[in-house]
N, C-alpha and C positions, 0 to 999 in steps of 0.2 A: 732359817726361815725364809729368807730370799731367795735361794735356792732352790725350795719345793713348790712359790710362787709363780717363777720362772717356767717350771716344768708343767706346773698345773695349764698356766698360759699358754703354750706350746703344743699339752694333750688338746684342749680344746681348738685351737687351731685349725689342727690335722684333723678333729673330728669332722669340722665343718668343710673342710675341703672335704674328705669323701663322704661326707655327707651331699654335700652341691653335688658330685660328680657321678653318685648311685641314681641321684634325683635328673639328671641330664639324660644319661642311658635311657630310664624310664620313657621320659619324657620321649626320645627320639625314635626308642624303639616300638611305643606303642603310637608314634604316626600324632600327636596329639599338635592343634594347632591353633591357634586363635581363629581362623576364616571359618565360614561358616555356609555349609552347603545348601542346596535344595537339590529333590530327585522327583528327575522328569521321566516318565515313562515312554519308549518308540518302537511302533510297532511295524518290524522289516517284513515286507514279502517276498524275500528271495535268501539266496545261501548269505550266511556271516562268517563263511570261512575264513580263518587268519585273526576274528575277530577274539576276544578273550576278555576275561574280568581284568581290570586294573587298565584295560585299553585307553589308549589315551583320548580323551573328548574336546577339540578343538574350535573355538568359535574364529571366522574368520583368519586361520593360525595361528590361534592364540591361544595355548594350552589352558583351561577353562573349569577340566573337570577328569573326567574317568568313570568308566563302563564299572557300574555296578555288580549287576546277576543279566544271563545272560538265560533265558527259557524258552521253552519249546510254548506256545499258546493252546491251553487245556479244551479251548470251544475249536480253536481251527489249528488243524497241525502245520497249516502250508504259514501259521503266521510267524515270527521270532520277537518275543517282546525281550526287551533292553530296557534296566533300570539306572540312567544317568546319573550320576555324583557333581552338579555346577555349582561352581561358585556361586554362592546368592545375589551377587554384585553383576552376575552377569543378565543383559538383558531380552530376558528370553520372552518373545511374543507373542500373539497369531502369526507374523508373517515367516516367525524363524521355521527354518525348515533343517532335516537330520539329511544327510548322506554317506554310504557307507564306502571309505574310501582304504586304497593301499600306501604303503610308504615306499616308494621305489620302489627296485627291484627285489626289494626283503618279500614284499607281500602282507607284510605287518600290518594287519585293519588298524582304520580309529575309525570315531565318526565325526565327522565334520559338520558345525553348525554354521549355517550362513542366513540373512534377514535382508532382504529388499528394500524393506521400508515399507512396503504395500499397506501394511499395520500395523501399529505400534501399542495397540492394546497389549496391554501383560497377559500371558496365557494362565489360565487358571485350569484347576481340574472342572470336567464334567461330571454334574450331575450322577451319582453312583461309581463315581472314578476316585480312586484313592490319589491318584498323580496328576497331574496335567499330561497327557498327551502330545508332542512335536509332532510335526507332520513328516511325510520321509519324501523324499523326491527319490526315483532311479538312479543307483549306481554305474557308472561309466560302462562297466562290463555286463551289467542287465539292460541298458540302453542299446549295446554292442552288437550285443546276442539277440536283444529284438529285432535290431534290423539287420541282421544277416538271414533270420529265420523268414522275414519279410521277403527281401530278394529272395531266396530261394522257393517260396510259395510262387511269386511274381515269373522266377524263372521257369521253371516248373508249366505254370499256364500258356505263358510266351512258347515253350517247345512242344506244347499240345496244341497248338492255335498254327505252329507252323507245320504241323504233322496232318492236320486237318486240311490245309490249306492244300499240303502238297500230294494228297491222294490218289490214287490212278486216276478217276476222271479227271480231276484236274489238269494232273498232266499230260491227258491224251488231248482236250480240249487244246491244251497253249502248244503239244506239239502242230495240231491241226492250222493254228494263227501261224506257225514260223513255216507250215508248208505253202499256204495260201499268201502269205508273204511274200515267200520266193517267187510265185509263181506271176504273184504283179510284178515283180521286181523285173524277171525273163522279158517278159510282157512290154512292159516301157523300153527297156532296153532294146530288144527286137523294130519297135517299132521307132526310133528316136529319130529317123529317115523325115515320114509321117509328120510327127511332133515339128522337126526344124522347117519342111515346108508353108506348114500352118502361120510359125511365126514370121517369116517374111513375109506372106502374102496381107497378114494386118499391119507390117510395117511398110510396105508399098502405099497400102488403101492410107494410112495415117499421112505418108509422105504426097499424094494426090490432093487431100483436102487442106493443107496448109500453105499453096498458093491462092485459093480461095478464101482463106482465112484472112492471109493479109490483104488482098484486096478490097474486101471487106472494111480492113480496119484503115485502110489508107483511103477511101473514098468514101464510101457510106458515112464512119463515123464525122470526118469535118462537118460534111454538111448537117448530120441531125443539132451538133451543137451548136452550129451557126443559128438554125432555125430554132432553137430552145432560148437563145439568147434573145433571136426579134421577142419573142414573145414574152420577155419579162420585160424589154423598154414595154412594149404598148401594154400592160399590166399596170406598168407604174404610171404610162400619164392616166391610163382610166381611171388608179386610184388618183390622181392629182384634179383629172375634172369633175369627181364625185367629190371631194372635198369643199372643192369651190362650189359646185351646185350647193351643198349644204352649208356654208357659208353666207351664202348669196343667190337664193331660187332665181331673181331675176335676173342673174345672166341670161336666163331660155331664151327670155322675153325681148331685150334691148342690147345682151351682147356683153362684152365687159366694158365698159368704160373706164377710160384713161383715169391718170391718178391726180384729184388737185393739186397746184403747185401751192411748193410750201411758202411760208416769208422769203424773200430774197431771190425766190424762183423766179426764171423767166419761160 
């Protein structure tokens, strides 16, 4: 009897280890997890080459999520809608924005979320939208491609504008300036005889009036300053006997009179 107890013990056991361990496979093979997602819908205008379902969906580089379905847009063909798999936990905005990026030199897409701050309203779906919507910014290599296509439009105009510029008349005109150039050029040259007489004859005339000049400033100017100077004393006694007139009218009259002496004066 103790013996078949034993075993009974034992079958049950083992039953429950592979029973746990059928129930583990299950569980890991069918992906099942406690977390709990939300799906954001993003609508790409350009190639998702490299991109693929199960793509990985990074906020900030923080693996976050993974690329749902990946479809062609039934109203616009030029559009690529993407239905994101995010963690619920993550906080996805108005201001979060999608970007479709590579992984080195694999080429491997994800999409990159990133959020500014600009606003931090939770993004909801719109009105007749099953999903919320993210917004997409330009991928490095559709930013790339714009502006190479840019310069080349730019260069493109810049080689018609110097094509214009440099047309036969054109060039017959600027040959005409570099002949009539020359030909002043000849011209001064030839006559430079001419020219160097010119200038010594106004350095002569400048050298004639500069002992005129100083004698000017050695004789003339003393005496105007002497005579500027009489005439600011006899300013100041005029202002000195108009004060006194107004002080005392009858000065006119009797003169100044001396000053009484004071106590102890003699």
């Amino acid at each position: 009897m103790e013996t078949n107890v034993n075993y009974t013990i034992v079958g049950v056991f083992v039953i429950s280890i592979i029973s746990m361990i059928i129930l583990a496979v299950i569980w890991l093979s069918s992906g099942l997890s406690t977390e709990t997602y939300s799906i954001y819908k993003v609508l790409m205008q350009e190639s998702v080459s490299g991109l693929s379902p199960d793509s990985v969906v990074e906020y900030n580089g923080v693996n976050v999520g993974s690329v749902s379905s990946i479809e062609i847009n039934k109203k616009n063909p030029q559009i690529v809608e993407l239905l994101l798999k995010i963690n619920s936990t993550t906080p996805i905005t108005l201001g979060t924005t999608a970007m479709l990026k590579a992984k080195g030199l694999t080429g491997i897409g994800f999409i990159a979320l990133s959020d500014k701050g600009t606003d931090k309203t939770p993004l909801k779906a719109s009105p007749g939208e099953k999903f919320p919507i993210i917004k997409t910014v330009p991928s490095f290599f559709l930013q790339l491609d714009t502006a190479l296509r840019q310069f080349s439009v730019n260069f493109r105009k810049l080689s018609d504008n110097v094509a214009n510029l440099l047309d036969q008349e054109n060039l017959n005109s600027l040959r005409s300036i570099l002949i009539n150039l020359k030909d002043l050029t000849a011209n001064l040259s030839a006559n430079r005889p001419q020219f160097n007489a010119i200038l010594n004859n106004a350095a002569r005339a400048t050298g004639q009036l500069t002992p005129a000049i100083q004698s000017f400033s050695l004789n003339t100017l003393p005496q105007a300053n002497d005579t500027i100077g009489n005439l600011n004393s006899a300013a100041t006694n005029l202002d000195a006997v108009s004060q006194e007139i107004k002080r005392n009218p009858a000065v006119l009259i009797r003169g100044k009179a001396p000053r009484a002496l004071g106590p102890g004066e003699r």
